[in-house]
N, C-alpha and C positions, 0 to 999 in steps of 0.2 A: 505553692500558690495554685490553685482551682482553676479551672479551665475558663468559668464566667468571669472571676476575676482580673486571671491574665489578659481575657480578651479586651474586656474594658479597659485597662490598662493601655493594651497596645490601640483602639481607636481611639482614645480621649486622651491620653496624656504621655503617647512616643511620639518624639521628632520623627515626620515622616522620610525620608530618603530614598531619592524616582529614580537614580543612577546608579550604574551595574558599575559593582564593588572593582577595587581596580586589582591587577596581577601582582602580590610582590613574594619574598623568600619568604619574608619570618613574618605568620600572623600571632597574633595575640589571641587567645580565646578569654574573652571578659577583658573589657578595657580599665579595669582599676587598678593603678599602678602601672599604667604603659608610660608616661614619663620615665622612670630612669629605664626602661628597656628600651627605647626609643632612642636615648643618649647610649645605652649600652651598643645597641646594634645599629651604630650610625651610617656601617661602611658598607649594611646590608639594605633591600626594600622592606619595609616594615610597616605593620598597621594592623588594628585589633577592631575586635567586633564588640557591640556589645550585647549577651547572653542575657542583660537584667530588661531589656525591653526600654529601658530610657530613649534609644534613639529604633526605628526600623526601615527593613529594606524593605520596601513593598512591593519591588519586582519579584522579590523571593519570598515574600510574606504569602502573595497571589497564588505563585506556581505549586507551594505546597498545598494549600486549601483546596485548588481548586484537583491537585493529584492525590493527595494523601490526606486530606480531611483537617480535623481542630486535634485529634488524639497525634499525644505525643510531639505538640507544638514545637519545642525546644530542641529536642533531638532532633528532627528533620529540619527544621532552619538552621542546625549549628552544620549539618550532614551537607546539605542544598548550598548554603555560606562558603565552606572550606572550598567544597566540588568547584565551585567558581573560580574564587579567589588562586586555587590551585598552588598553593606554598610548596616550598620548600619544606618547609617546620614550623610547625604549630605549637605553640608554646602555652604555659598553664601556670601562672603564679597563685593560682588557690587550689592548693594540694587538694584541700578538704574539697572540692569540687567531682563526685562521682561519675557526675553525667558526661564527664569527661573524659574519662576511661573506658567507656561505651563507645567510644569515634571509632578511634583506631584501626579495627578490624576491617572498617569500608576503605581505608588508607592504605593500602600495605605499601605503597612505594613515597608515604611521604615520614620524615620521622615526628611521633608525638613525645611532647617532653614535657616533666612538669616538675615546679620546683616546690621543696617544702618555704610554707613562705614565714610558719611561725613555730615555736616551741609546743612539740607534741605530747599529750597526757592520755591514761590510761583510763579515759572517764567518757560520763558522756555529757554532751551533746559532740566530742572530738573522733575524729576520722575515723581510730579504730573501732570504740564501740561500738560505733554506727554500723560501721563493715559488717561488725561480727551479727548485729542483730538484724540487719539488712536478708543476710547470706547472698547477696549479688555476686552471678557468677560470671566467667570470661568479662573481665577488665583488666585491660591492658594497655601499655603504652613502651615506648622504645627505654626512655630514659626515666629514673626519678632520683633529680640533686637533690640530696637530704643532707641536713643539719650532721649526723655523724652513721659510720655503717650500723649502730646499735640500733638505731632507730629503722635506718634503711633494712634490717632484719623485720619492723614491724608490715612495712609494707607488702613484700613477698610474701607473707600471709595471705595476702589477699585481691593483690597483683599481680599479673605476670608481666613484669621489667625487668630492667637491669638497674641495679643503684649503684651510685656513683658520692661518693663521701664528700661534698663542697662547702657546707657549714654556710653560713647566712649570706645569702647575695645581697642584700644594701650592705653588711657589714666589711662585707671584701670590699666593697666599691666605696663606702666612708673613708674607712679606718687609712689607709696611705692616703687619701685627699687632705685628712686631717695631717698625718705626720709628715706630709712633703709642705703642709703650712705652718708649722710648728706653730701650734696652739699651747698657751701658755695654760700649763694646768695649776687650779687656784686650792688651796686650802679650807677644801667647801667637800662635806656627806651631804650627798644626792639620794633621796628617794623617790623611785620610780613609780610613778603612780600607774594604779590600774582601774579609776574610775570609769564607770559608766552610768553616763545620760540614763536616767528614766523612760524608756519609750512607752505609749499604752497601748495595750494590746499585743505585746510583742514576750519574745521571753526576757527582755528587761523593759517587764514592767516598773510602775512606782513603788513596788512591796518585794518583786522579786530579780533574781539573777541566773537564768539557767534553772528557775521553779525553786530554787532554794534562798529565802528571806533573806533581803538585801543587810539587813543588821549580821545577822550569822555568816556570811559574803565575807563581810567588813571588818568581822570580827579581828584580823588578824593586825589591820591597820589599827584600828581602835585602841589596841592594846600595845604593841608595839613602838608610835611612830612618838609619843610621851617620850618612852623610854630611849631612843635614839637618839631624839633633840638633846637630852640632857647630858648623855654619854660624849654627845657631840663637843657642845658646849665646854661643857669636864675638859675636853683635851685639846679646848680652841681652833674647833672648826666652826668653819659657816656651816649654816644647815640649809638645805633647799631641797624643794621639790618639783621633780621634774614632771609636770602636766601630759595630762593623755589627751584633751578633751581641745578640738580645736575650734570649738564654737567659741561666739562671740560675748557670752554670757559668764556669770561669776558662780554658776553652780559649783563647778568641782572646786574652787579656793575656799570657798563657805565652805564647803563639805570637809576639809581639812584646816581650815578656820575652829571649827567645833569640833574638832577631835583634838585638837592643841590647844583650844582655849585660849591663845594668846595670839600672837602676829610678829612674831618670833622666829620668823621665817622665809627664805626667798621661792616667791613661787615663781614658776619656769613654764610659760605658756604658748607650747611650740607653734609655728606657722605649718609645718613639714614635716616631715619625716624626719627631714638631715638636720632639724633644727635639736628636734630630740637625740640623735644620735652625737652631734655637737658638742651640746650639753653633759651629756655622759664622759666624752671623752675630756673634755676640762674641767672635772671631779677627780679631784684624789680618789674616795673613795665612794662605791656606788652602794644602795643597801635595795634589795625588794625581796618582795613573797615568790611568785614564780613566775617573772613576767618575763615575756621573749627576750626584750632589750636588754633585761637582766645579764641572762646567757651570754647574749651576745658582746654584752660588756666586759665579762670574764675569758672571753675569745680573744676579745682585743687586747688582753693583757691587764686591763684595768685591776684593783683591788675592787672587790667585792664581800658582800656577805648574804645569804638568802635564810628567811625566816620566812620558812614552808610549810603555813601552819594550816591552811586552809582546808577544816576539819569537815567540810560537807563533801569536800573531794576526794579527802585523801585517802589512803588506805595502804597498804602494807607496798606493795608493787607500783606507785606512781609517786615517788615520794620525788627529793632532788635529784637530776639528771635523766629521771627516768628516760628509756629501757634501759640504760647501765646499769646495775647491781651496785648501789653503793649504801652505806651503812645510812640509817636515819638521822644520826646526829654523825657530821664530821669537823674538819677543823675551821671549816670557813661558812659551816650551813647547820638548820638545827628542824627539825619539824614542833618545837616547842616554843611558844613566845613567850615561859615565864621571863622575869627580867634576870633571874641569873644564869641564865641559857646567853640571851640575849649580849649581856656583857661579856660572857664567856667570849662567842666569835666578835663580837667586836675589839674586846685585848687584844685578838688574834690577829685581825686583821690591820691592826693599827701599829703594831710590833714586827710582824712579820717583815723578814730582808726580803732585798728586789731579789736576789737567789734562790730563797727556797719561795718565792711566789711564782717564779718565772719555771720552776718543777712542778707546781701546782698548776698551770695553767697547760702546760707544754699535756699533762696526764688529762685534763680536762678537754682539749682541742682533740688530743687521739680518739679519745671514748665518748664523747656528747655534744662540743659544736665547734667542728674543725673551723680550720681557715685557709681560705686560696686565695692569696692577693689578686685584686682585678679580676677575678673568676677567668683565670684563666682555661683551667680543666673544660670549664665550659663549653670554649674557644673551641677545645681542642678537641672534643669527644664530636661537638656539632661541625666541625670541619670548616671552621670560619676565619 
């Protein structure tokens, strides 16, 4: 964002706020997603800033202008922020956040910590390419809880942390809420969608996704989710799709409306977070291209299948699981959406014992997205 930009931004259209930020342990850097951290860290003081200019402090808004000028706005209100607020631990649920790794260094007696918050790829516009063609140096923080150590190998690249193996934190925090409710799981294949809203003027524009032609994006859907329904069908399951999109409007059901041609299907239009992860977990079986929740589904034990075909991404080294090394086609994933690929992992997946799934998943939890119940590790590295 440009400097006249943000400015404008912050006089016409941030909540202003005239009271000095209060004392507590655990701050939030960016407050999206401070709900379940806020229930997570109940028994601590806790409260987050927020970094997007939505809301601002003006007592600290002032003091930097009028000490340190308009350069470098963010950094020195996020620097001027903590200095106040004086935490314990400063916390970071968007890995992909750089400018955040930049703190640190003026901290040395507070801990910075940041958690990976989604399933990471070897492309761009994601963390590491960015890193690599940034070359940002000295960025640092205490901790970073990543999805699996394979991954946590990509960050030390180009961090200097410590990683720490903890696999999805709403996943640890679901997955026993669900099975100390026992939710009844139904005879229903769940695809997880990855739609995205058109924005103008953004990189999801109306034509594109990350500059690459939203039809070629989609591609993988378009071809596949036919051939799913019917596989489905075939072996008398419900078929459903689990919705990304939690506006009020019926774009993304049309959008998979016309890719099925029929209405031959339950769509699933979460309120939450919890409401999609819910969902998943009262699926037999889950099916996506390479979406976080995806992963995270096959962490929690679920049956799964991924069809990782998304050919503007892909390339030899970012395929499934990536950074783990694993073959491009295996017994429950395929980077090919012909439809006898496609049937292949699905016989598999629909056949396969709870024994040799629960070897498959135990190997997958090791190498690409572990699990800590209640995130405890957390607890216990943060001294809480």
């Amino acid at each position: 964002m440009g400097k006249l930009k943000l400015l404008l931004r912050i006089l016409f259209f941030s909540k202003k706020i005239l009271k000095r930020p209060k004392n507590v342990e655990i701050l939030m850097y960016d407050d999206i997603h401070q709900s379940i951290f806020k229930s997570f860290f109940k028994n601590n003081s806790f409260d987050a800033f927020d970094i997007r200019f939505n809301e601002i402090n003006i007592i600290i808004l002032l003091k930097i202008i009028i000490f340190k000028g308009i350069k470098n706005i963010l950094y020195n209100y996020s620097l001027e922020y903590i200095k106040i607020v004086n935490p314990k631990i400063v916390i970071n649920f968007l890995d992909t956040r750089i400018d955040f790794y930049k703190l640190k260094k003026n901290f040395k007696n507070m801990k910075f910590v940041s958690i990976q918050f989604a399933y990471r790829a070897n492309k761009y516009p994601d963390i590491f390419q960015t890193l690599k063609l940034i070359k940002e140096k000295n960025l640092t923080c205490d901790y970073i809880f990543c999805f699996s150590n394979s991954v946590g190998k990509e960050y030390l690249k180009y961090i200097d942390t410590k990683i720490i193996s903890l696999g999805s934190f709403r996943n640890n925090i679901y997955l026993p809420n669900f099975k100390k409710k026992r939710l009844e799981i139904k005879k229903r294949i769940s695809f997880i969608s990855q739609y995205r809203r058109p924005i103008k003027d953004s990189e999801r524009s109306l034509h594109k996704i990350n500059m690459i032609d939203r039809n070629e994006f989609y591609l993988p859907e378009k071809v596949c989710l036919p051939i799913v329904q019917n596989l489905s069908f075939r072996h008398n399951f419900e078929f459903s799709i689990i919705g990304c999109s939690k506006n009020e409007d019926d774009l993304e059901l049309n959008f998979f409306k016309k890719i099925l041609n029929n209405n031959n299907f339950k769509f699933f239009k979460p309120k939450n977070d919890y409401d999609s992860y819910k969902e998943c977990y009262e699926s037999e079986i889950i099916v996506f291209i390479d979406s976080t929740l995806g992963y995270e589904a096959i962490s929690a034990g679920k049956k799964a299948i991924s069809i990782n075909s998304r050919k503007p991404f892909y390339d030899v080294v970012s395929g499934f699981g990536w950074p783990f090394e694993n073959e491009l086609k295996g017994e429950f994933w395929t980077n090919d959406h012909s439809s006898s690929e496609i049937e292949r992992i699905f016989n598999y997946i629909v056949n396969v014992s709870s024994e040799e799934w629960n070897i498959n998943v135990n190997e997958f939890k090791k190498n690409i997205l572990n699990f800590n119940e209640n995130n405890s590790l957390l607890l216990e590295k943060l001294e809480l």
